[in-house]
ZABAKE-255765 format. One record per residue: residue in three letters; z, y, x of N, C-alpha, C in turn. Coordinates in nm, 3 decimals, m for minus. Last residue first. Layout:
(node 'ALA' (Z Y X) (Z Y X) (Z Y X))
...
This chain:
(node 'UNK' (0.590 m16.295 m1.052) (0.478 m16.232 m1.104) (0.469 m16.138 m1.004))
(node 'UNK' (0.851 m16.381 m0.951) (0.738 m16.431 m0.921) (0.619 m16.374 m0.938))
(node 'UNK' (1.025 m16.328 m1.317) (1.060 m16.360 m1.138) (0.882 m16.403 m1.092))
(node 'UNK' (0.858 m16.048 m1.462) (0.905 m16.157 m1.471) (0.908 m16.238 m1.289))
(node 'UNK' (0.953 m15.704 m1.509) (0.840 m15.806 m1.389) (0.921 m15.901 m1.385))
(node 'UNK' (0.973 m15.439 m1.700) (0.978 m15.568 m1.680) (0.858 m15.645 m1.561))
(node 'UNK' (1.090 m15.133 m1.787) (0.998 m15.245 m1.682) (1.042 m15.360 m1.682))
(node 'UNK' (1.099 m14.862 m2.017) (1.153 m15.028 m1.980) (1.062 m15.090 m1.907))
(node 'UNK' (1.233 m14.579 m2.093) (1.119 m14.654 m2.081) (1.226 m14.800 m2.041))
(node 'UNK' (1.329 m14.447 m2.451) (1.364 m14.506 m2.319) (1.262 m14.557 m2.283))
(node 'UNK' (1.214 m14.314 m2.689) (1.377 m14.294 m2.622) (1.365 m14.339 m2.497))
(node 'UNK' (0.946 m14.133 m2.797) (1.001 m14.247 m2.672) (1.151 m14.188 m2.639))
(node 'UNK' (0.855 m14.084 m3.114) (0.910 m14.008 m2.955) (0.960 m14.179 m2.884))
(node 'UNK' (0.790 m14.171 m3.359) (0.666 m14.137 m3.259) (0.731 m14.074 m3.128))
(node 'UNK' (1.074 m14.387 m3.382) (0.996 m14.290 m3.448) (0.881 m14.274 m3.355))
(node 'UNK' (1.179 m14.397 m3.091) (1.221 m14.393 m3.213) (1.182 m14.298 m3.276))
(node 'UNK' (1.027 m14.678 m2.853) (1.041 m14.547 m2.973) (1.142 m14.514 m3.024))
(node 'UNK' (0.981 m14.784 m2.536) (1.056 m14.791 m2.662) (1.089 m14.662 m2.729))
(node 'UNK' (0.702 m14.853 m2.362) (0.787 m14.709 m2.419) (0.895 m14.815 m2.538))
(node 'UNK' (0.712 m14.955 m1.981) (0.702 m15.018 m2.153) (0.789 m14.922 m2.229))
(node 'UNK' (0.552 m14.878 m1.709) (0.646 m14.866 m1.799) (0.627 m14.884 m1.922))
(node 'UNK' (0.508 m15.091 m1.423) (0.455 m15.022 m1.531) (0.568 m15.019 m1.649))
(node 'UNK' (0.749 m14.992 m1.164) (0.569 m15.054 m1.219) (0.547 m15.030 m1.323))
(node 'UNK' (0.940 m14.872 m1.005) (0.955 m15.044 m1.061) (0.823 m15.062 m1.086))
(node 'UNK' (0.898 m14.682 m0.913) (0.974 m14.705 m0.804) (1.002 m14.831 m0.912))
(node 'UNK' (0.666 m14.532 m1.045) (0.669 m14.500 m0.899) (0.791 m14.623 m0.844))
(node 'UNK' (0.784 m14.557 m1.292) (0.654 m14.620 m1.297) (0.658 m14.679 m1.091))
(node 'UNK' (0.963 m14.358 m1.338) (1.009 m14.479 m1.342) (0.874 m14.578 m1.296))
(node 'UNK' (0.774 m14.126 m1.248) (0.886 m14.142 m1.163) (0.907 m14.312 m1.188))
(node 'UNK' (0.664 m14.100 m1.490) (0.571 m14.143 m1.349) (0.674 m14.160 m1.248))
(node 'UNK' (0.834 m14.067 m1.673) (0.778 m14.220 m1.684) (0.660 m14.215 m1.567))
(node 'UNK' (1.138 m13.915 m1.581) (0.969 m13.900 m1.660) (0.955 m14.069 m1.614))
(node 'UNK' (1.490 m13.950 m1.600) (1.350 m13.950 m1.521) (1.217 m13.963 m1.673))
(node 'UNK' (1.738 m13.738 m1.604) (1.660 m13.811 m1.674) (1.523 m13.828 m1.604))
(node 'UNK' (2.039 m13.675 m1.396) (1.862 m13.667 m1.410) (1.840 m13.773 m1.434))
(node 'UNK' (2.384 m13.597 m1.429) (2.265 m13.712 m1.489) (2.129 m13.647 m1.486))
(node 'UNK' (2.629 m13.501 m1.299) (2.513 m13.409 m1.312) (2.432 m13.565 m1.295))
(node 'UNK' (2.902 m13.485 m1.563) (2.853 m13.564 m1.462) (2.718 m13.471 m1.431))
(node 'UNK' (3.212 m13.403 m1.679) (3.049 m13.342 m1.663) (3.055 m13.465 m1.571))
(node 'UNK' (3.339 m13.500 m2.021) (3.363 m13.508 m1.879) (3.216 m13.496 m1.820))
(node 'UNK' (3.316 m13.635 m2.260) (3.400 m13.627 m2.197) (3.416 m13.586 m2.026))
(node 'UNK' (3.044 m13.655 m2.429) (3.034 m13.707 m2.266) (3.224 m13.697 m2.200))
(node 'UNK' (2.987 m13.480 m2.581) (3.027 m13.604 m2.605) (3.082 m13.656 m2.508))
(node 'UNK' (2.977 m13.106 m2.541) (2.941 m13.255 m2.594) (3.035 m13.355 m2.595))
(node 'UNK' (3.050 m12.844 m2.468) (3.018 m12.879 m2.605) (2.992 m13.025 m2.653))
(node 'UNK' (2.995 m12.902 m2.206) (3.158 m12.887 m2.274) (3.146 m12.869 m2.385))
(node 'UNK' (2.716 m12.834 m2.140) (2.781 m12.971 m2.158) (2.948 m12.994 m2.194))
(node 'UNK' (2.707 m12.568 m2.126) (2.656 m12.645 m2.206) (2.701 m12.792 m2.261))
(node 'UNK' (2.757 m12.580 m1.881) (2.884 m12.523 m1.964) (2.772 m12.565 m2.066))
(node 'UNK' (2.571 m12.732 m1.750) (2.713 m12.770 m1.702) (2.783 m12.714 m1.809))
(node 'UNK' (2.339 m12.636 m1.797) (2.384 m12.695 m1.827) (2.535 m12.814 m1.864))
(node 'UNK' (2.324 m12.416 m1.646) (2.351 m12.382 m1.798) (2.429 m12.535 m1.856))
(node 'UNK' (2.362 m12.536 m1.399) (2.404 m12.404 m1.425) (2.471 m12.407 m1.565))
(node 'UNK' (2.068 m12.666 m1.430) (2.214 m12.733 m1.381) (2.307 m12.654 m1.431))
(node 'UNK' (1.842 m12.591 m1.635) (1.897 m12.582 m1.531) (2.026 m12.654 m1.524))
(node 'UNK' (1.790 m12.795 m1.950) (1.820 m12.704 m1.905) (1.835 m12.732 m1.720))
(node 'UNK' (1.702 m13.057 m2.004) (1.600 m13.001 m2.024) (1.645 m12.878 m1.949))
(node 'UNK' (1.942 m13.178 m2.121) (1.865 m13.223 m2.019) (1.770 m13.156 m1.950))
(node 'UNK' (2.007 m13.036 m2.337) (2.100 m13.029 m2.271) (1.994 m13.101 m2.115))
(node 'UNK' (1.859 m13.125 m2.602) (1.827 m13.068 m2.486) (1.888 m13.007 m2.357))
(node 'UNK' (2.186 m13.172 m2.791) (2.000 m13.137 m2.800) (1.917 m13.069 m2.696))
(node 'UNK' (2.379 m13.426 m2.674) (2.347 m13.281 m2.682) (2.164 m13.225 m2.716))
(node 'UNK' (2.522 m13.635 m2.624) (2.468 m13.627 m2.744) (2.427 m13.456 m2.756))
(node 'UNK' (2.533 m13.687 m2.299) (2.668 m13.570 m2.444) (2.648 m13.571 m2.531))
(node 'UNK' (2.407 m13.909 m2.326) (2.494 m13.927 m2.304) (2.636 m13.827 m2.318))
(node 'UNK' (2.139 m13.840 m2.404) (2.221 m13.953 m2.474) (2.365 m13.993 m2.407))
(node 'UNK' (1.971 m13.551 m2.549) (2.036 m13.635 m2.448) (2.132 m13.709 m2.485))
(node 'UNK' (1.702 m13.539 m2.721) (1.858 m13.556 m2.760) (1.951 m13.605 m2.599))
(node 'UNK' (1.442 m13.539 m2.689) (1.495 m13.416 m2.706) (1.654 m13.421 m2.697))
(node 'UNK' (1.302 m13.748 m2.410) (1.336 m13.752 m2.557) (1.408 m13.626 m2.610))
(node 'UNK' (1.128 m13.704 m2.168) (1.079 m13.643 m2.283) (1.151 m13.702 m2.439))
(node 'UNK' (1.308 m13.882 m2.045) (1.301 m13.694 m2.024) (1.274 m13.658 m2.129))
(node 'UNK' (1.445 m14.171 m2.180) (1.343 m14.088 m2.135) (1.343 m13.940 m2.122))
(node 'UNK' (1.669 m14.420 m1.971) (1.641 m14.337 m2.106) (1.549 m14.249 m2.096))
(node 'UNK' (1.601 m14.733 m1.853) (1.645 m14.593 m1.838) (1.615 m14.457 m1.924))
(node 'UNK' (1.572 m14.989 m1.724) (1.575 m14.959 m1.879) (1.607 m14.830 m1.829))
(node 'UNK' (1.418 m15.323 m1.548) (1.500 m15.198 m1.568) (1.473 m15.085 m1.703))
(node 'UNK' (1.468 m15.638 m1.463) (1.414 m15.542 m1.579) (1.511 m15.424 m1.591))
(node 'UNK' (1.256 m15.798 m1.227) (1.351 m15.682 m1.267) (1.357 m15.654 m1.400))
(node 'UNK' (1.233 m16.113 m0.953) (1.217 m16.042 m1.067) (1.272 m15.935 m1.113))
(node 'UNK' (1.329 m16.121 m0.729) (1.218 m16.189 m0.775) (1.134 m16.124 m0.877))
(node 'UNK' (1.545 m15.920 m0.587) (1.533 m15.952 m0.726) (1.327 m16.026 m0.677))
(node 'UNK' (1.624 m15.779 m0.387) (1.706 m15.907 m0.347) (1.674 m15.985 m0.529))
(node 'UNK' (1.454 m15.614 m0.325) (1.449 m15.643 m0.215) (1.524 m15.792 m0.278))
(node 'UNK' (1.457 m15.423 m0.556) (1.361 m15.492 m0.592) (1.299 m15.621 m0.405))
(node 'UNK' (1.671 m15.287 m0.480) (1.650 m15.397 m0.625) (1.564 m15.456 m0.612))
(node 'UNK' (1.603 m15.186 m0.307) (1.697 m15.281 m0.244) (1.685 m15.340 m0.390))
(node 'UNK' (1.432 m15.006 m0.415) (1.414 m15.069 m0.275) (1.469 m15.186 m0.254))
(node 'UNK' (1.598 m14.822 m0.540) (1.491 m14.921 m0.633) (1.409 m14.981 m0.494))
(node 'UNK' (1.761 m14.736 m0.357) (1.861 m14.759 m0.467) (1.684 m14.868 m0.563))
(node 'UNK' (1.566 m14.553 m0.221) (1.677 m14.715 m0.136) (1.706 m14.762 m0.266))
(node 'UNK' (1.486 m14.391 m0.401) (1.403 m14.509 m0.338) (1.472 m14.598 m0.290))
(node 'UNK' (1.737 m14.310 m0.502) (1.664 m14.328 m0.585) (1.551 m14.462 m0.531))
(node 'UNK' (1.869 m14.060 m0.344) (1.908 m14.181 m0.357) (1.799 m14.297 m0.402))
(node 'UNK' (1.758 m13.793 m0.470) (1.738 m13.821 m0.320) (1.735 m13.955 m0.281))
(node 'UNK' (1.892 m13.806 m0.729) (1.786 m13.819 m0.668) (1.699 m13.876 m0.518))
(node 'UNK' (2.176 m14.013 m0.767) (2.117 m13.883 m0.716) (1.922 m13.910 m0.715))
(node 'UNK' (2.206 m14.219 m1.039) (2.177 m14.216 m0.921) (2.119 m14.106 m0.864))
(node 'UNK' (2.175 m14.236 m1.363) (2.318 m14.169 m1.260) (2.272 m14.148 m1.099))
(node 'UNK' (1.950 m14.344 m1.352) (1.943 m14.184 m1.423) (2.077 m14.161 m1.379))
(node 'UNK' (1.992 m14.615 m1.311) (1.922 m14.487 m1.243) (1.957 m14.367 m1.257))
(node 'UNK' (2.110 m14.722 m1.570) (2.177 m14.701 m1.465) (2.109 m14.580 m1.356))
(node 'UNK' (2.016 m14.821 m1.758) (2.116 m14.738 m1.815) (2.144 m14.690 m1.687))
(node 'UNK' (2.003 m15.168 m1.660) (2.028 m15.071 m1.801) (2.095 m14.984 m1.777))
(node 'UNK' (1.930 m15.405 m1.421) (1.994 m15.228 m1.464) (1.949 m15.188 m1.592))
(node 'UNK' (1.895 m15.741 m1.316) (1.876 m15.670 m1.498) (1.947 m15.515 m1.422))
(node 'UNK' (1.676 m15.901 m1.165) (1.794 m15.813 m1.137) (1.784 m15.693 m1.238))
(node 'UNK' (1.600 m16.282 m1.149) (1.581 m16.118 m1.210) (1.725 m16.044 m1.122))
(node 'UNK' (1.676 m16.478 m0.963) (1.538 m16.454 m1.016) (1.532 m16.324 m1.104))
(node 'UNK' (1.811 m16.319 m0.628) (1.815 m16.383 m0.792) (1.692 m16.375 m0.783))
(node 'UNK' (1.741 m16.368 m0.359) (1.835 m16.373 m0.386) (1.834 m16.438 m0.526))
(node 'UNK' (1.505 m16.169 m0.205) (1.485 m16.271 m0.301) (1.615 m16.384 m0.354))
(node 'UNK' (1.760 m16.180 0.046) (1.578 m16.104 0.019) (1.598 m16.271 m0.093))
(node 'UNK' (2.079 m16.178 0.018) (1.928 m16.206 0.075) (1.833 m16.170 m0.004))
(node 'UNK' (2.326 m15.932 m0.044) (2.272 m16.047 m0.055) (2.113 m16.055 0.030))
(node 'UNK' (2.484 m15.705 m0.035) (2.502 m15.798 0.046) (2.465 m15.878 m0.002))
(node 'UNK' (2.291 m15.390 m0.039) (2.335 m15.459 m0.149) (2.378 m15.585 m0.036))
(node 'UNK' (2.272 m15.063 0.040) (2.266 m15.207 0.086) (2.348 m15.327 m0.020))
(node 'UNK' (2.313 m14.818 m0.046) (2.355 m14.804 0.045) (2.349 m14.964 0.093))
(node 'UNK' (2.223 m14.814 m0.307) (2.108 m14.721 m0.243) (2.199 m14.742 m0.098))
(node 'UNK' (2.430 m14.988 m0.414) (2.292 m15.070 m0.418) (2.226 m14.948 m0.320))
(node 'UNK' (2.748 m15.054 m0.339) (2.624 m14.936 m0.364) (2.507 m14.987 m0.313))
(node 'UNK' (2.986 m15.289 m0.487) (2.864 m15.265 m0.375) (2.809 m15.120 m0.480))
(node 'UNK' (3.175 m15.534 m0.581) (3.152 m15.422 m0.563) (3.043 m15.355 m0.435))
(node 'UNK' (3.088 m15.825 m0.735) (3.083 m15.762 m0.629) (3.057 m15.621 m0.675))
(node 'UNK' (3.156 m16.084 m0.936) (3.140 m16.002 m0.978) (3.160 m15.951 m0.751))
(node 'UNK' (3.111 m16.423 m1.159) (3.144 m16.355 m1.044) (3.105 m16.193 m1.004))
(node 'UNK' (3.328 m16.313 m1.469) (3.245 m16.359 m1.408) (3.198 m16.338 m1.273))
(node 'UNK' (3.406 m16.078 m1.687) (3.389 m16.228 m1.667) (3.341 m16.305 m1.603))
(node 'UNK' (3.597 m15.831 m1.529) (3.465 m15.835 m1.546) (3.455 m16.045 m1.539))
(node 'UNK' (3.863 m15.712 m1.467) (3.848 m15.771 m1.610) (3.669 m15.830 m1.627))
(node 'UNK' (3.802 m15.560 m1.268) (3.900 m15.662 m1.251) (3.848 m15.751 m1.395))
(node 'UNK' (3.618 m15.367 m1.090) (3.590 m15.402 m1.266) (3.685 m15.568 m1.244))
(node 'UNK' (3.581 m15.129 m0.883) (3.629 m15.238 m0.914) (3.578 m15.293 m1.096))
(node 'UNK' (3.269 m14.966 m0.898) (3.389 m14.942 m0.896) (3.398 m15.124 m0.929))
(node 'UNK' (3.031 m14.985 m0.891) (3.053 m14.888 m0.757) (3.200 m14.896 m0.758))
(node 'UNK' (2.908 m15.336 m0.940) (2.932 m15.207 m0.949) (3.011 m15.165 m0.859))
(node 'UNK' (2.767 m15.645 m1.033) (2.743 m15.539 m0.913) (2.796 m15.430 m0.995))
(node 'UNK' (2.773 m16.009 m1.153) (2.835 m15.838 m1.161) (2.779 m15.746 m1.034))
(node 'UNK' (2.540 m16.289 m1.188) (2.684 m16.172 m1.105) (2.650 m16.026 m1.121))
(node 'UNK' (2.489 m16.515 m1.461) (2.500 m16.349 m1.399) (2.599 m16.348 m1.339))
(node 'UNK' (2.352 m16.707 m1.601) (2.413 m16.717 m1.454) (2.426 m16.573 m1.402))
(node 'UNK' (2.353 m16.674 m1.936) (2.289 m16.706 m1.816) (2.404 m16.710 m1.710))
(node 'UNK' (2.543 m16.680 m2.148) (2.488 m16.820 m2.121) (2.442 m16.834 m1.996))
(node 'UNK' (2.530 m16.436 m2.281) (2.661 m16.472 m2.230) (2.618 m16.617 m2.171))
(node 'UNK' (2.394 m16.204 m2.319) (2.349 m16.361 m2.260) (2.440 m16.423 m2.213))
(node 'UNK' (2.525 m15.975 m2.413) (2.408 m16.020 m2.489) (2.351 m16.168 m2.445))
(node 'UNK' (2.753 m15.974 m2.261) (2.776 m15.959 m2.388) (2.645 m16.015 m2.414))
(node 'UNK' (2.651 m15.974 m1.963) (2.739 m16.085 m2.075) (2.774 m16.096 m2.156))
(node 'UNK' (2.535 m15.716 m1.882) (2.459 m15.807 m1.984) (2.529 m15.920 m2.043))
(node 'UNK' (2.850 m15.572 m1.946) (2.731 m15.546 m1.939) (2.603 m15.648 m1.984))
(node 'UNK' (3.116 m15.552 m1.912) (3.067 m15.640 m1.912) (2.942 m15.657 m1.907))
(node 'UNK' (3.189 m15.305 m1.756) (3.271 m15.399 m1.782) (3.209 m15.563 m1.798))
(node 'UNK' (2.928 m15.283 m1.529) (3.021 m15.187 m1.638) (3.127 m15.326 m1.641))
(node 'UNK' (2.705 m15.315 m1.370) (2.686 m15.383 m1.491) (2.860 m15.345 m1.554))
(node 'UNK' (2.473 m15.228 m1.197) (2.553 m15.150 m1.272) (2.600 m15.186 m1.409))
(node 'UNK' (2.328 m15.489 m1.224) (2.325 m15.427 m1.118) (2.360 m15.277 m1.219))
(node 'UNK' (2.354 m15.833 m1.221) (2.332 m15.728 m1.316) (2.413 m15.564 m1.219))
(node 'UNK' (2.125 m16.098 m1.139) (2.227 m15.990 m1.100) (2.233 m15.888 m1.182))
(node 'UNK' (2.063 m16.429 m1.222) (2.033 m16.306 m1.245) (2.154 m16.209 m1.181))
(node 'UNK' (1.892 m16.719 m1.203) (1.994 m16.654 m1.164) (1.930 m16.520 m1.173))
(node 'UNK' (1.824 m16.955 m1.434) (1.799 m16.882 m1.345) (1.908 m16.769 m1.310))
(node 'UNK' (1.831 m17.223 m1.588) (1.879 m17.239 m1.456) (1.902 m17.085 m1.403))
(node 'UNK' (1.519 m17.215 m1.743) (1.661 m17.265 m1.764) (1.743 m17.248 m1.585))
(node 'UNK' (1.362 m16.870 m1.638) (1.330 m17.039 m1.652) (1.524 m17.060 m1.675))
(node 'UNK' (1.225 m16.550 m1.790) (1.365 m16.662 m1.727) (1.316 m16.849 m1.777))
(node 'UNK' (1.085 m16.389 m1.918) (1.062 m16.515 m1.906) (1.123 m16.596 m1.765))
(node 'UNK' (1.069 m16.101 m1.944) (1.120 m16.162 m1.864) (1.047 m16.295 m1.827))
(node 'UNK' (1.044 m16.101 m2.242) (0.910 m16.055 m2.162) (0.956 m16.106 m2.011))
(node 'UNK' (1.315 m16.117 m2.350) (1.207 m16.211 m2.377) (1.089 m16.200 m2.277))
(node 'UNK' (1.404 m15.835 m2.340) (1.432 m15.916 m2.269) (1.331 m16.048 m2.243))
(node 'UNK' (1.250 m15.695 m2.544) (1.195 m15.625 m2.459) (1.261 m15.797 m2.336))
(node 'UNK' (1.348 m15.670 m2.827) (1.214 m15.710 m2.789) (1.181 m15.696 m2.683))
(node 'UNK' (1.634 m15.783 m2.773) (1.516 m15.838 m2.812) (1.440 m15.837 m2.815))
(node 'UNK' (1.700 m15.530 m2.636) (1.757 m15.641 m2.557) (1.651 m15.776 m2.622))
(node 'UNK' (1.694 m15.347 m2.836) (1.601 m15.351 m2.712) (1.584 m15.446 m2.645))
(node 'UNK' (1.867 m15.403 m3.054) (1.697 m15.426 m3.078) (1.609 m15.469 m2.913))
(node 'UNK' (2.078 m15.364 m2.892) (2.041 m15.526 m2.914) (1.928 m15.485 m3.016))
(node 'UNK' (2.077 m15.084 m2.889) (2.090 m15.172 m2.769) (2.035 m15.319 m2.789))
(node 'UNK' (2.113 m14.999 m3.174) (1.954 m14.982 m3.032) (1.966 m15.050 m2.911))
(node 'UNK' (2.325 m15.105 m3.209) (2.230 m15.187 m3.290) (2.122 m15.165 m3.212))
(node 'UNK' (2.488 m14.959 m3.011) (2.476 m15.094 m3.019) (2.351 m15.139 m3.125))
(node 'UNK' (2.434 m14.685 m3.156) (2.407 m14.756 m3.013) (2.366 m14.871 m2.949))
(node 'UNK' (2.555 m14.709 m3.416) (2.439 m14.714 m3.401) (2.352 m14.721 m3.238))
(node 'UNK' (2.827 m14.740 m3.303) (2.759 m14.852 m3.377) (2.613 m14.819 m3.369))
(node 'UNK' (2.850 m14.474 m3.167) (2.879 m14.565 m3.095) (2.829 m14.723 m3.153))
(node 'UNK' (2.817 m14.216 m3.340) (2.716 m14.297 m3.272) (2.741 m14.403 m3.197))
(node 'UNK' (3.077 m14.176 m3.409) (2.976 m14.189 m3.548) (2.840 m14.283 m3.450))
(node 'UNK' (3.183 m14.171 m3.209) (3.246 m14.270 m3.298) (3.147 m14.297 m3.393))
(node 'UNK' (3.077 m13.925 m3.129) (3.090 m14.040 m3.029) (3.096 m14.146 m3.146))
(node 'UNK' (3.152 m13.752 m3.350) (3.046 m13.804 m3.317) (2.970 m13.880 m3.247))
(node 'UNK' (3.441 m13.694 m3.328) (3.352 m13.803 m3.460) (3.267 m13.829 m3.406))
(node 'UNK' (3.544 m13.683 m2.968) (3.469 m13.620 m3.090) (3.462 m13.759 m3.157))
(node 'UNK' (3.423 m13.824 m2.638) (3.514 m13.722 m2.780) (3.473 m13.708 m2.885))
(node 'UNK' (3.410 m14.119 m2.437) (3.338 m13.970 m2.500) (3.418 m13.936 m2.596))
(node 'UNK' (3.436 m14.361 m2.388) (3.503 m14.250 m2.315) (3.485 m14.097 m2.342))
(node 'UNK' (3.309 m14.526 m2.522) (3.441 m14.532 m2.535) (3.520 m14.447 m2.484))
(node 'UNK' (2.974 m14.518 m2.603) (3.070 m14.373 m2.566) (3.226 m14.374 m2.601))
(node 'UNK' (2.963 m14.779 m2.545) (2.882 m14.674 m2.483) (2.953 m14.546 m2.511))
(node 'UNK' (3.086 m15.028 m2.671) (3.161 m14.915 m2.591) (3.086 m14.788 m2.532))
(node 'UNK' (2.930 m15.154 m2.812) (3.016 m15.087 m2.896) (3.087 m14.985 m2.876))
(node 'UNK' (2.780 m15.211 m2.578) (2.722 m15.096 m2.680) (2.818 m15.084 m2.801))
(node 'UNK' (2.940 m15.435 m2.491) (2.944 m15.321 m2.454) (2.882 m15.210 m2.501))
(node 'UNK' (2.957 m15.608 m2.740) (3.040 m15.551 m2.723) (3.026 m15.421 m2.616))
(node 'UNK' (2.685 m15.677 m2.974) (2.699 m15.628 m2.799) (2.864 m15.550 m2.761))
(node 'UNK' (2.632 m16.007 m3.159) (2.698 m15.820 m3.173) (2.704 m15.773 m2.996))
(node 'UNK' (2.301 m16.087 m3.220) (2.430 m16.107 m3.157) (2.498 m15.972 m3.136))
């Protein structure tokens, strides 16, 4: 199924090379979304939250389930029921709320410091999770498309980062896989090639 929002992953970024990587995004997006969603094991009926979920976010790939929206900003155009909220600052729903609570992509914006409330409260109003977050140890950072740009001090990296993709600095920490491990459970590598692009947790609702 085509992912319209991995068509958009770098709709805001510069350059050919946004453009050159923006299809091949999407195709890594909906590999992942296949082998990795399935492990879930959603019953018919189930309710899911998508928790930094962008414009459209998982409704492109499941346009079928029962998803509400969560983000920091409005999202008027978002299909469906949708709440603005900061998850590390209290999410307004009940304990055990959905049966999953899908983030892609999302942690690795979240300050550090932030990080435990922010995987506290996911895992306060989710049964279930599947979280996705790109890996330290991949060499390419994926969001200036920069070669190790991650890897540097803040400092360097900031004027470093006016060479990239990204349109615009943000300060993004990539987490290691004892970090992602520490605040969802066990981490599932997705490759490319013998390097790990991203890890991925999954805890089906209940388990």
């Amino acid at each position: 199924m085509s992912d319209p929002s991995a068509q958009r992953v770098y709709a805001t970024a510069r350059g050919p090379l946004a453009r050159l990587v923006s299809p091949l995004a999407a195709r890594a997006r909906s590999r992942r979304h296949t082998r990795f969603f399935a492990l879930a094991r959603l019953a018919p009926g189930a309710r899911v939250l998508d928790l930094g979920c962008g414009r459209i976010g998982l409704r492109a790939l499941e346009p079928g389930l029962d998803i509400t929206g969560v983000d920091l900003q409005e999202r008027p155009d978002y299909p469906g029921p949708f709440v603005r909220a900061d998850a590390a600052a209290g999410l307004p729903f009940g304990d055990d709320e959905f049966d999953l609570v899908y983030c892609s992509s999302v942690i690795e914006h979240v300050q550090p410091s932030r990080r435990e409330a922010f995987a506290a409260e996911l895992r306060r109003v989710g049964r279930g999770w599947f979280v996705q977050t790109p890996a330290f140890s991949f060499p390419l950072e994926p969001h200036s498309l920069l070669p190790f740009a991650h890897w540097l001090p803040v400092g360097l990296r900031r004027r470093y980062w006016r060479l990239g993709a990204a349109g615009g600095w943000e300060e993004i920490s990539l987490l290691r896989r004892a970090e992602v491990q520490r605040l969802f459970g066990p981490a599932l590598a997705e490759r490319f090639g013998p390097l790990v692009k991203s890890w991925v947790c999954v805890r089906p609702p209940g388990s």
